[in-house]
N, CA and C atoms as an extended XYZ file, in Angstrom:
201
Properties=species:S:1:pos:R:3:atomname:S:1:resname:S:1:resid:I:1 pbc="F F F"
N         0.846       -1.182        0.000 N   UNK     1
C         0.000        0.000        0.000 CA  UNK     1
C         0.886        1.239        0.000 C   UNK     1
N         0.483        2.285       -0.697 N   UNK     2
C         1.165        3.587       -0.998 CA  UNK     2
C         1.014        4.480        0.261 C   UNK     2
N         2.055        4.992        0.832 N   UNK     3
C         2.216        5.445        1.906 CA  UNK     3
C         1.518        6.741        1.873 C   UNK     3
N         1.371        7.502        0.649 N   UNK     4
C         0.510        8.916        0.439 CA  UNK     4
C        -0.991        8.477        0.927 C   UNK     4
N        -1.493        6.891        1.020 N   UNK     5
C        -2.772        6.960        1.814 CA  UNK     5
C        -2.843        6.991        3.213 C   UNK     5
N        -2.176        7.188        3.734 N   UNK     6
C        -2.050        7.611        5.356 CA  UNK     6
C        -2.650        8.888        5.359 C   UNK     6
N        -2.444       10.156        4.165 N   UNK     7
C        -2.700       11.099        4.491 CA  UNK     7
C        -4.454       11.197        4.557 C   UNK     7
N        -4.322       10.138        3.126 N   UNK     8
C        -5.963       10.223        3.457 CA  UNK     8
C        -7.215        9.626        4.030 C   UNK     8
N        -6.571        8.715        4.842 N   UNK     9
C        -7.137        7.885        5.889 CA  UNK     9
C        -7.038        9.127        7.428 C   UNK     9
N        -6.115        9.517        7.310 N   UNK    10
C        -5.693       10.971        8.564 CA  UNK    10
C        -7.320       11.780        8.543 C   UNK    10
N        -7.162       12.296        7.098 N   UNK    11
C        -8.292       13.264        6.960 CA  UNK    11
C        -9.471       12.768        6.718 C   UNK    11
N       -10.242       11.289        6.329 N   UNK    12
C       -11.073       10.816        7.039 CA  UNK    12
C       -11.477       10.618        8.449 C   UNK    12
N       -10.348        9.998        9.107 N   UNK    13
C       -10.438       10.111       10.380 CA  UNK    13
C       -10.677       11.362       10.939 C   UNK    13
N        -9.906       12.398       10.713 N   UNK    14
C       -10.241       13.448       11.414 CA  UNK    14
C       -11.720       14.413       11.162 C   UNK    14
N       -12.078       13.968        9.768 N   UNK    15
C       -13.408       14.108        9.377 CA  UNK    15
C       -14.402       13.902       10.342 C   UNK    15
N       -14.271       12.286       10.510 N   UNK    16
C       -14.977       11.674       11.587 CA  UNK    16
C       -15.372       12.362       13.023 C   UNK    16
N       -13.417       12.318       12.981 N   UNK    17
C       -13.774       13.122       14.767 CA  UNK    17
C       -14.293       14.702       15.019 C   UNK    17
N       -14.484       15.278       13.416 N   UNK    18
C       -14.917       16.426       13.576 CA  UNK    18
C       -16.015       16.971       13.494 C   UNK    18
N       -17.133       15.600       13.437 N   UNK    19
C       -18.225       15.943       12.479 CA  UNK    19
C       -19.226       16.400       14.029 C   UNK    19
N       -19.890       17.043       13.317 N   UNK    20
C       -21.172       17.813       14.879 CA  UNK    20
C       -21.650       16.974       15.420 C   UNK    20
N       -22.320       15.718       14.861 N   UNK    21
C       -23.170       15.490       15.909 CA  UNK    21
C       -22.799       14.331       16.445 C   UNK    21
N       -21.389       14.109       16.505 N   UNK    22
C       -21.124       13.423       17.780 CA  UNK    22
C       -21.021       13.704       19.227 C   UNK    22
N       -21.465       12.527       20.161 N   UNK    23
C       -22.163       12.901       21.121 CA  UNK    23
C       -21.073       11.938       22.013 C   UNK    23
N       -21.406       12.095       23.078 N   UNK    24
C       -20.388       11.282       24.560 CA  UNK    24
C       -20.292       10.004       24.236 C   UNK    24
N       -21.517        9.756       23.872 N   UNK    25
C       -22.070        8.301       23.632 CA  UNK    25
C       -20.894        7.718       22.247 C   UNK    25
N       -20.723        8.354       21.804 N   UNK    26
C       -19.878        7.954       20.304 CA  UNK    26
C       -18.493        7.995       20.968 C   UNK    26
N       -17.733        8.532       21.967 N   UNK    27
C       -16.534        8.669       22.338 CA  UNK    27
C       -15.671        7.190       22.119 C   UNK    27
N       -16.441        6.423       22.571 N   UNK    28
C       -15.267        5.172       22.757 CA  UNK    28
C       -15.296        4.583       20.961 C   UNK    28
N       -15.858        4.385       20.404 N   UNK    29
C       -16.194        3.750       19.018 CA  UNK    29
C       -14.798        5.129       18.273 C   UNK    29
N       -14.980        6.392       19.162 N   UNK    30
C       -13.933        7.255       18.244 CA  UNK    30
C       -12.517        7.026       18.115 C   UNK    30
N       -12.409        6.953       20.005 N   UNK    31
C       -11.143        6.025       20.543 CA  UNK    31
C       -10.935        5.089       19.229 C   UNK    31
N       -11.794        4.129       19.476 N   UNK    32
C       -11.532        2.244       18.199 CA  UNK    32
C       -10.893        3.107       17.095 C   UNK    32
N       -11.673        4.236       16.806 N   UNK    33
C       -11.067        4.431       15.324 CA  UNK    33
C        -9.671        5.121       15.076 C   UNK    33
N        -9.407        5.904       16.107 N   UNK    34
C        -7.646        6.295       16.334 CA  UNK    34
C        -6.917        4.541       16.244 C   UNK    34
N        -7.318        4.207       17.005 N   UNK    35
C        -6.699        3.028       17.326 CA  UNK    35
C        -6.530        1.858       16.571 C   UNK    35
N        -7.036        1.800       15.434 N   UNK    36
C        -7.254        1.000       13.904 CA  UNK    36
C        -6.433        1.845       13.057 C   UNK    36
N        -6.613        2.981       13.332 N   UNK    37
C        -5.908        3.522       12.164 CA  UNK    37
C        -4.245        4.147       12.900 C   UNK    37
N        -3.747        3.644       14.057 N   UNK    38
C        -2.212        3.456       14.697 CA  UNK    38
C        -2.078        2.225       14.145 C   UNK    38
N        -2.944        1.093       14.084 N   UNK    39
C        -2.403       -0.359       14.486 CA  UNK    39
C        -2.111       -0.613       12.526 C   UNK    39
N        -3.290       -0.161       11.672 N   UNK    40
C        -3.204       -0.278       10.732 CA  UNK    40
C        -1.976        0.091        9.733 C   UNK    40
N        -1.540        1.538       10.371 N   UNK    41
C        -0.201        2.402        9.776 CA  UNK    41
C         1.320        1.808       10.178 C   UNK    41
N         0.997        1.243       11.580 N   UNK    42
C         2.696        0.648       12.143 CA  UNK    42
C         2.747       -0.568       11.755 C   UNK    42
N         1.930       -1.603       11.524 N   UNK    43
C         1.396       -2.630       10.636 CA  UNK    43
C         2.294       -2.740        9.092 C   UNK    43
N         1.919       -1.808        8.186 N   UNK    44
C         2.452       -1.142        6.833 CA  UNK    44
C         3.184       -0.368        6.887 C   UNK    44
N         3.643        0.334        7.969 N   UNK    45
C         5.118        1.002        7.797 CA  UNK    45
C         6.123        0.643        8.349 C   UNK    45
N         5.215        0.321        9.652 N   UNK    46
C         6.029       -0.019       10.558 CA  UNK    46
C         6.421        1.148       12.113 C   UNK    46
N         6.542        0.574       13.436 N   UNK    47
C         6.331        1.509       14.685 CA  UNK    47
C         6.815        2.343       14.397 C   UNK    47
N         6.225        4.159       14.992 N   UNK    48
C         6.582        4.843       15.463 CA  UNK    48
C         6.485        5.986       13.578 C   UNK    48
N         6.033        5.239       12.859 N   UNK    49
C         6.226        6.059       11.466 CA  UNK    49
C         4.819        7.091       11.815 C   UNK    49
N         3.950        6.684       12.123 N   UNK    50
C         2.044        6.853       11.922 CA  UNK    50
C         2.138        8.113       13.117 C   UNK    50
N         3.057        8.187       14.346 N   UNK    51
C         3.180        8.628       15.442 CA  UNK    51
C         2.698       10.177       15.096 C   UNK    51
N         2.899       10.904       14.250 N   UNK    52
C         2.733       12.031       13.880 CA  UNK    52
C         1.257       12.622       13.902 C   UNK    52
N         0.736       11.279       12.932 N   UNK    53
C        -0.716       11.280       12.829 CA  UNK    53
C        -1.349       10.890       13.754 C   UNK    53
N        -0.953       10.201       14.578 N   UNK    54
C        -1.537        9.385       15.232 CA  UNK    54
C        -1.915       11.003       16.786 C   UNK    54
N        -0.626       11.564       16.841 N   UNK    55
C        -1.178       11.847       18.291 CA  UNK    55
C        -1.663       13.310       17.835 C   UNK    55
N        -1.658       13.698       16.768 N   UNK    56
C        -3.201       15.003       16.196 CA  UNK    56
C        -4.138       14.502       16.083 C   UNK    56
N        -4.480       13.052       16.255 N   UNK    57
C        -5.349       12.561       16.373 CA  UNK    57
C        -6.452       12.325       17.816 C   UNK    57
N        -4.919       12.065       18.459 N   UNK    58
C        -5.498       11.577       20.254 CA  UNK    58
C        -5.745       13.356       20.623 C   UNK    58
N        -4.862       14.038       20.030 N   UNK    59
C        -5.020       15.475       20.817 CA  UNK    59
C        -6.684       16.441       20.627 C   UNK    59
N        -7.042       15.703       18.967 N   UNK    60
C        -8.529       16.254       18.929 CA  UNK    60
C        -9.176       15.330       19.563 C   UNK    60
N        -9.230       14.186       19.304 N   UNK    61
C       -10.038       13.258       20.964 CA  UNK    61
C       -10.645       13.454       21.918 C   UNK    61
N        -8.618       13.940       22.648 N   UNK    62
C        -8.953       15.188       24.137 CA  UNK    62
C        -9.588       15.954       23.901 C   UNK    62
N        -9.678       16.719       23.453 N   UNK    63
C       -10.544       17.918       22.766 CA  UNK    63
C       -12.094       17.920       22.883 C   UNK    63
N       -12.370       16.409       22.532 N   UNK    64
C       -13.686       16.414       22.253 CA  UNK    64
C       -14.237       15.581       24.213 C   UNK    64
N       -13.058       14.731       24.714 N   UNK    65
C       -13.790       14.184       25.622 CA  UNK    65
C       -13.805       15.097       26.559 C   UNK    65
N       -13.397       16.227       26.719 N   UNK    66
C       -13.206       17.561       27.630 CA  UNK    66
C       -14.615       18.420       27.651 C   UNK    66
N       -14.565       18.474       26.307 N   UNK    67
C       -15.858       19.395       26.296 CA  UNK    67
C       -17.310       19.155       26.146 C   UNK    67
């Protein structure tokens, strides 16, 4: 798999975590989806490559389980 799709699996994901009407209730299923898409990237690249994406990922997360 072509490593330029990380970017766009990133911006799905972050799609996801950005969309309005997620609710508290959706938090953990959001978690799963950071977490498929770490396991999926270090998997095909290999550890610590995805790390970039991965924790602008956990940081909008926080973001969302805060508020």
């Amino acid at each position: 798999m072509d490593s330029s799709n990380i970017k766009k699996d990133f911006d799905f994901t972050l799609r996801v975590l950005n969309n309005e009407n997620n609710k508290k209730i959706h938090l953990p299923a959001l978690q799963r989806l950071i977490k498929n898409f770490e396991k999926k990237w270090c998997d095909l690249l290999g550890p610590g490559i995805a790390d970039f994406y991965t924790n602008r990922l956990n940081k909008k997360y926080n973001v969302l389980q805060y508020n």
